[in-house]
Backbone as ProteinMPNN parsed JSONL, in Angstrom:
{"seq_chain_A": "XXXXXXXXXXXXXXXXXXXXXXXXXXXXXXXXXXXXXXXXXXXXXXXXXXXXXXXXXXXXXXXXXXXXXXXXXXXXXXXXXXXXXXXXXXXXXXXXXXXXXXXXXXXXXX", "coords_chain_A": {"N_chain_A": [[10.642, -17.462, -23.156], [8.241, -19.881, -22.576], [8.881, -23.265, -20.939], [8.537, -26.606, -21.894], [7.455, -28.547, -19.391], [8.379, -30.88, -17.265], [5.881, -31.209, -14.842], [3.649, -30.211, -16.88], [2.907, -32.531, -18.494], [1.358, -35.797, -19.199], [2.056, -38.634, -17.478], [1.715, -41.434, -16.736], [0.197, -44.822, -17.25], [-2.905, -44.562, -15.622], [-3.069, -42.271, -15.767], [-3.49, -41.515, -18.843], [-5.598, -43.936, -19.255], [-7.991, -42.477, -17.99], [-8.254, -40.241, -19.208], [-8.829, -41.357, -21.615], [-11.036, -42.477, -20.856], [-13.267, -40.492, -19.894], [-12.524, -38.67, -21.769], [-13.215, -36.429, -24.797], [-13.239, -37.208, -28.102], [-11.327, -35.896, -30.934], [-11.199, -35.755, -34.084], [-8.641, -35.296, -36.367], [-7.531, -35.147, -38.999], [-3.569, -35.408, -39.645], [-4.239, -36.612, -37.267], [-5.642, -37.234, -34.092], [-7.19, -35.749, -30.901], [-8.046, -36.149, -27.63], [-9.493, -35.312, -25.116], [-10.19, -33.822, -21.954], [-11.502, -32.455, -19.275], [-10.188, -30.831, -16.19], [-10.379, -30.333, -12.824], [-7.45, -29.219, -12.769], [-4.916, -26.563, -12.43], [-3.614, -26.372, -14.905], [-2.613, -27.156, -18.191], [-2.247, -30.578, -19.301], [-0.039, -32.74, -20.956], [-0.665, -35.413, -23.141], [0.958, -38.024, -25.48], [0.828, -39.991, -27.838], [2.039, -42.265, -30.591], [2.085, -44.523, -32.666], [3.562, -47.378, -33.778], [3.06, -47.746, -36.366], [3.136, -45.4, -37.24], [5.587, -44.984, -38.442], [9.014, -44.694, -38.906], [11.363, -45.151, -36.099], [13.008, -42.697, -35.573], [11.283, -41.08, -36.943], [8.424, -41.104, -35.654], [9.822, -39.86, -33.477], [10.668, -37.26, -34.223], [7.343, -36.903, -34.581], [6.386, -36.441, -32.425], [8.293, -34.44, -31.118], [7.641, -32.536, -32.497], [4.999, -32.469, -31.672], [4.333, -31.376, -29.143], [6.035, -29.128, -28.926], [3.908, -27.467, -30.458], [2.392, -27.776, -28.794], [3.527, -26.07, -26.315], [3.995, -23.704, -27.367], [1.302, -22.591, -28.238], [-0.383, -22.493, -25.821], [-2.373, -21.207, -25.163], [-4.423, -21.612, -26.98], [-6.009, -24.246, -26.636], [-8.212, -25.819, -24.444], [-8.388, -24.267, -21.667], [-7.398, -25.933, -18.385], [-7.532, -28.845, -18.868], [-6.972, -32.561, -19.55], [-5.038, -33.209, -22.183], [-4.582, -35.533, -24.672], [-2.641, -36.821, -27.882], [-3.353, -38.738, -30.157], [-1.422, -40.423, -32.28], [-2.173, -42.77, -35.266], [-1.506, -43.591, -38.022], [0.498, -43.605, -40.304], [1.977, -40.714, -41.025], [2.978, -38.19, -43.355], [2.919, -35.531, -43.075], [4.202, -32.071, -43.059], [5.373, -29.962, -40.771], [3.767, -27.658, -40.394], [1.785, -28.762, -41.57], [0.744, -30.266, -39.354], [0.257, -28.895, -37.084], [-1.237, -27.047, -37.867], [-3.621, -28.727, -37.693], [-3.609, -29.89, -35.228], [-4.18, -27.124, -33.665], [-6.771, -26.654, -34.795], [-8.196, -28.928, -33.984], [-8.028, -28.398, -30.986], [-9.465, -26.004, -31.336], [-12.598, -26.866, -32.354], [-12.973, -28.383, -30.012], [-13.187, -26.373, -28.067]], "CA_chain_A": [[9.836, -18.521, -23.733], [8.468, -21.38, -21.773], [9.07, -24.709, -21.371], [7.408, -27.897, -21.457], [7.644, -28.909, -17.9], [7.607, -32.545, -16.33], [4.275, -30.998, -14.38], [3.379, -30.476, -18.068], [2.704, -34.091, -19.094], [0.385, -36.956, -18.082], [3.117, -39.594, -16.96], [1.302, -42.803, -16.006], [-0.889, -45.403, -17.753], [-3.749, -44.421, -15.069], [-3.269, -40.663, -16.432], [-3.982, -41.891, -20.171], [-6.918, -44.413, -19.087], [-8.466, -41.456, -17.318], [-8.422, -39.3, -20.087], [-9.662, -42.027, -23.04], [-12.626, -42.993, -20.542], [-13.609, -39.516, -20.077], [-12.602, -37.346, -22.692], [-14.026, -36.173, -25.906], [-12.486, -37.366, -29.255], [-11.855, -35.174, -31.8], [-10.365, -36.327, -35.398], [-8.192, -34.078, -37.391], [-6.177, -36.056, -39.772], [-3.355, -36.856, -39.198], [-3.592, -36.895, -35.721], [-6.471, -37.336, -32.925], [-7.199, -35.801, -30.27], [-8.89, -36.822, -26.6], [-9.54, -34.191, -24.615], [-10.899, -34.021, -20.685], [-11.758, -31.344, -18.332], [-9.874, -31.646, -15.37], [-9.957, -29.376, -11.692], [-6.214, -28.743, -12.298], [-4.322, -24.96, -12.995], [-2.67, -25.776, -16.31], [-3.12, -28.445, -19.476], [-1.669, -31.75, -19.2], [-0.2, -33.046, -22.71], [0.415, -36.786, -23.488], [1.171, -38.046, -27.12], [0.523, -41.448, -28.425], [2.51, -42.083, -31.178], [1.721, -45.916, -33.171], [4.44, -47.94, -34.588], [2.464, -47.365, -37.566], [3.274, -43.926, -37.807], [6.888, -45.098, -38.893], [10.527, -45.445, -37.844], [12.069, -44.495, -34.421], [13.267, -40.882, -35.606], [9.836, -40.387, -37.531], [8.364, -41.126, -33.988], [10.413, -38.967, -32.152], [10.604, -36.379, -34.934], [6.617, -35.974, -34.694], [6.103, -36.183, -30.709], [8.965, -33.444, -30.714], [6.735, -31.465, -33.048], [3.304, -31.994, -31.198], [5.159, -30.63, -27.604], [6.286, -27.812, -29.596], [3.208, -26.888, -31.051], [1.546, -27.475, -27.532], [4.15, -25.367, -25.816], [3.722, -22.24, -28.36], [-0.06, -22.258, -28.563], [-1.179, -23.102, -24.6], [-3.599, -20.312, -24.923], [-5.445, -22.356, -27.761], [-6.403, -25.58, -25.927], [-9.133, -25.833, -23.89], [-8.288, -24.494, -20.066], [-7.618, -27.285, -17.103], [-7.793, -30.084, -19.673], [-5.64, -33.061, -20.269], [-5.09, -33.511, -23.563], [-3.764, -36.773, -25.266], [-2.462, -36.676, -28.826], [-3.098, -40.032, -31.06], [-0.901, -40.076, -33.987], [-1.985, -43.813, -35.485], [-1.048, -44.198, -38.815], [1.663, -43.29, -41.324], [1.891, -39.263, -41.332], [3.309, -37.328, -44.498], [3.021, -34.166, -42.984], [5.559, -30.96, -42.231], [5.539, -29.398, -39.005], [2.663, -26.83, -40.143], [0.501, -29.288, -41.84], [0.766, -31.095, -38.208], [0.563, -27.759, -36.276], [-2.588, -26.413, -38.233], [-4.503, -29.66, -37.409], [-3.722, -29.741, -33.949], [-4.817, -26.204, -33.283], [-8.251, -27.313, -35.513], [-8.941, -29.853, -33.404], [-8.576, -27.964, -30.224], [-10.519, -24.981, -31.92], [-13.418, -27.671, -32.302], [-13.6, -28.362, -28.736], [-12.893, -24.834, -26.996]], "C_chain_A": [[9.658, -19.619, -22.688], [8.635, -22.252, -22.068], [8.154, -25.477, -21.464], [7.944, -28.676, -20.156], [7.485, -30.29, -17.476], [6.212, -32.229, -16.047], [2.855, -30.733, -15.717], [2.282, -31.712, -18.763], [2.21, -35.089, -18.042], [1.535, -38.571, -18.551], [3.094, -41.054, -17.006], [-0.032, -43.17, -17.147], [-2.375, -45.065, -16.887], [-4.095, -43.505, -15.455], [-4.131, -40.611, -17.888], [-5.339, -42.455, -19.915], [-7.961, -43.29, -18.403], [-9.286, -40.133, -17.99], [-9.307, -39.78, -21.209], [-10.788, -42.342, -22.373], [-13.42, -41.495, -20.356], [-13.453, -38.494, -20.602], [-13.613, -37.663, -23.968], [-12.687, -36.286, -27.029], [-12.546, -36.631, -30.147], [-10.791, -35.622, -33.161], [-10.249, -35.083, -36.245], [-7.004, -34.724, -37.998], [-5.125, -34.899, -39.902], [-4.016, -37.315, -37.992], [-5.133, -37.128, -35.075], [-6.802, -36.48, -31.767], [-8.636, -35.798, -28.962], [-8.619, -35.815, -25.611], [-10.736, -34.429, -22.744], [-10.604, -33.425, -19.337], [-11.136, -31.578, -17.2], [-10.072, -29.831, -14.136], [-8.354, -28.298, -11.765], [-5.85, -27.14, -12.688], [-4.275, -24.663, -14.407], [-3.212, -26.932, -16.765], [-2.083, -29.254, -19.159], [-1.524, -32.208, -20.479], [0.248, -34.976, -22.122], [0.534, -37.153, -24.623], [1.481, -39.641, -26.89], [0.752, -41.919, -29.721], [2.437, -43.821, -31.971], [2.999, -46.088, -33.68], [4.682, -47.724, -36.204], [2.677, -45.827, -38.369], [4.841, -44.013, -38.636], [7.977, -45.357, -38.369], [10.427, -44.919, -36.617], [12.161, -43.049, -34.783], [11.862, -41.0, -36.26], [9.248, -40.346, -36.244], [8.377, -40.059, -33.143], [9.848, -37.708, -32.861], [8.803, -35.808, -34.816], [5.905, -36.036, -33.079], [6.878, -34.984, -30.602], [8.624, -32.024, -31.524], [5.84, -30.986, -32.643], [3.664, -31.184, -29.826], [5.584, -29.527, -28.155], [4.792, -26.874, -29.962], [1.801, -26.59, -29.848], [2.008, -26.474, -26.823], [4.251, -23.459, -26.337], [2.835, -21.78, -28.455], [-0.817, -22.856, -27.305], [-2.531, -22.273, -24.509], [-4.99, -20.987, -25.795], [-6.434, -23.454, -27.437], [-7.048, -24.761, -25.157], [-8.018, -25.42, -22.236], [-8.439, -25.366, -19.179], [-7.902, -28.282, -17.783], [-6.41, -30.869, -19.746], [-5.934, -33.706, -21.448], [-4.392, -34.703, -24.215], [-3.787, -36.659, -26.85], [-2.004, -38.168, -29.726], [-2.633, -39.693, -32.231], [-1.05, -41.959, -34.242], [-1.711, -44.438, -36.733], [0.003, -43.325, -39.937], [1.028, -41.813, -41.893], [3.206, -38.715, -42.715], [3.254, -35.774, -43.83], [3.864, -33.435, -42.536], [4.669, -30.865, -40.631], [4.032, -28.703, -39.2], [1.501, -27.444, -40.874], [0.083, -29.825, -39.508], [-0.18, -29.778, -37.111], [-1.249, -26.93, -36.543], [-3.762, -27.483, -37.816], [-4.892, -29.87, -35.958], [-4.623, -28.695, -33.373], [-6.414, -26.385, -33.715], [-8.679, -28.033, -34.749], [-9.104, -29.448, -31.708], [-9.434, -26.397, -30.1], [-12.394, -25.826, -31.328], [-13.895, -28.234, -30.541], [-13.941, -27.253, -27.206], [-14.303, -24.805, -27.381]], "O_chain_A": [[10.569, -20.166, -22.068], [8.651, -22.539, -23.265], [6.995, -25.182, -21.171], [8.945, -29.39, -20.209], [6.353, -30.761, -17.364], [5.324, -32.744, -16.727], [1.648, -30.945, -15.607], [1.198, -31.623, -19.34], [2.398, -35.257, -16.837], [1.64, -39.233, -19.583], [4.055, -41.79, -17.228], [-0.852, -42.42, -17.678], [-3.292, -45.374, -17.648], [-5.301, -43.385, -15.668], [-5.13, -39.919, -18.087], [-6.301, -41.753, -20.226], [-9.092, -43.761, -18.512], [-10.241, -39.425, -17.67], [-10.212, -39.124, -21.725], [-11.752, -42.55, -23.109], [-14.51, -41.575, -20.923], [-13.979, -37.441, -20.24], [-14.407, -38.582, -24.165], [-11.584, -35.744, -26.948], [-13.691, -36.391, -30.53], [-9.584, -35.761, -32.961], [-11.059, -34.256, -36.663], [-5.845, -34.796, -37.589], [-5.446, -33.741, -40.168], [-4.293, -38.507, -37.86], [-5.928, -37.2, -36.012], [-5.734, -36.933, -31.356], [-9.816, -35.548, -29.208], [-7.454, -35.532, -25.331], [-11.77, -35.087, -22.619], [-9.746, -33.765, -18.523], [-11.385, -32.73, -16.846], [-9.945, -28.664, -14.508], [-8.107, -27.229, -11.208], [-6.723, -26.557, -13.33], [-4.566, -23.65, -15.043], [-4.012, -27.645, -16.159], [-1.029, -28.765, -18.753], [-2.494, -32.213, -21.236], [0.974, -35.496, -21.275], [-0.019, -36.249, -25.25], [2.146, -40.241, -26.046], [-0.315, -42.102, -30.308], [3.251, -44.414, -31.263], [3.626, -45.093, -34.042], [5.661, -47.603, -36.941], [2.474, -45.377, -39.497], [5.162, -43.099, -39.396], [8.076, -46.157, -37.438], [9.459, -44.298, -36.178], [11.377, -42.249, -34.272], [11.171, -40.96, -35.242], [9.629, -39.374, -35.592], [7.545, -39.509, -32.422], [8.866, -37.108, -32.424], [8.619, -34.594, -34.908], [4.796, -35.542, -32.875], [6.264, -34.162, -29.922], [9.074, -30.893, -31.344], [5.475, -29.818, -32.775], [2.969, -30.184, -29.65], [5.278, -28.641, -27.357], [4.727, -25.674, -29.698], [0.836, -25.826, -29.846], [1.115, -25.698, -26.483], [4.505, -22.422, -25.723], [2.856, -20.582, -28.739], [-1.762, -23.618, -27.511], [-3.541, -22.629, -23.902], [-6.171, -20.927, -25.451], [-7.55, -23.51, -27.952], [-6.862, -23.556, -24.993], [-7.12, -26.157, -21.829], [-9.594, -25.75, -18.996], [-8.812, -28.893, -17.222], [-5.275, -30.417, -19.897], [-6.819, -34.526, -21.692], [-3.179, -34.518, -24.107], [-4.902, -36.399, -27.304], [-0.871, -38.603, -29.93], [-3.134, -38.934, -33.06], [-0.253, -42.641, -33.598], [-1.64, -45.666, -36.767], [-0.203, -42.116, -40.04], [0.127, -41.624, -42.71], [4.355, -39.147, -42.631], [3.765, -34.9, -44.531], [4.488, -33.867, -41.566], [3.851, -31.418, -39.896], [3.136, -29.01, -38.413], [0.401, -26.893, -40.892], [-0.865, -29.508, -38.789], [-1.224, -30.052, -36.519], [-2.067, -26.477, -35.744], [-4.874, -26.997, -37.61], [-6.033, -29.992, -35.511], [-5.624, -29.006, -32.727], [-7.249, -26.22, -32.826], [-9.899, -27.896, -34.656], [-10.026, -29.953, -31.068], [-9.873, -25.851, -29.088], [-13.103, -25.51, -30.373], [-15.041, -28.39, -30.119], [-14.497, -27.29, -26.109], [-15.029, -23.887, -27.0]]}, "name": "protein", "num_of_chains": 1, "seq": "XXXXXXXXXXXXXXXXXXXXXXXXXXXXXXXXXXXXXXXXXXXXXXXXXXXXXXXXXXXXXXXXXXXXXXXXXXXXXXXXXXXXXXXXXXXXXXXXXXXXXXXXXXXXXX"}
């Protein structure tokens, strides 16, 4: 099984601004995502997670869901893209409400 790799993930506020000025938004309640073609090998994830979404472990609990559900389904996402994942307001959902939305929303842009 693979991992999610440091080389994985977009790191830096320049990485994020990069992505929200030239990607494509796509809304799939709960979640968001911003999507943008890039030269590189592999997909770049970052996750954006609001205060609003709830406590500290809720937080963690659904960033350590969306990296999961990126890491299991790389074939789904768009090729050479980095992808950013807005979660901005107060989620209710399991793992496979979360999981089915995600994949939906990079369905919608493949």
């Amino acid at each position: 099984m693979e991992r999610f790799r440091p080389v994985d993930r977009l790191r830096n506020k320049s990485q994020f601004d990069a992505v929200f000025r030239g990607g494509r938004r796509v809304n799939t309640p709960p979640v968001s995502l911003v999507i943008r073609k890039t030269g590189l090998d592999q997909n770049r994830l970052g996750i954006s997670v609001s205060r609003k979404a709830g406590s500290a472990v809720r937080r963690n609990q659904l960033k350590r869901w969306i990296r999961e559900v990126f890491r299991r389904n790389r074939g789904s996402f768009p090729p050479s893209a980095d992808i950013v994942v807005v979660v901005s307001r107060p989620v209710a959902a399991l793992f496979g409400d979360l999981r089915k939305a995600l994949l939906e929303g990079a369905a919608r842009v493949r």
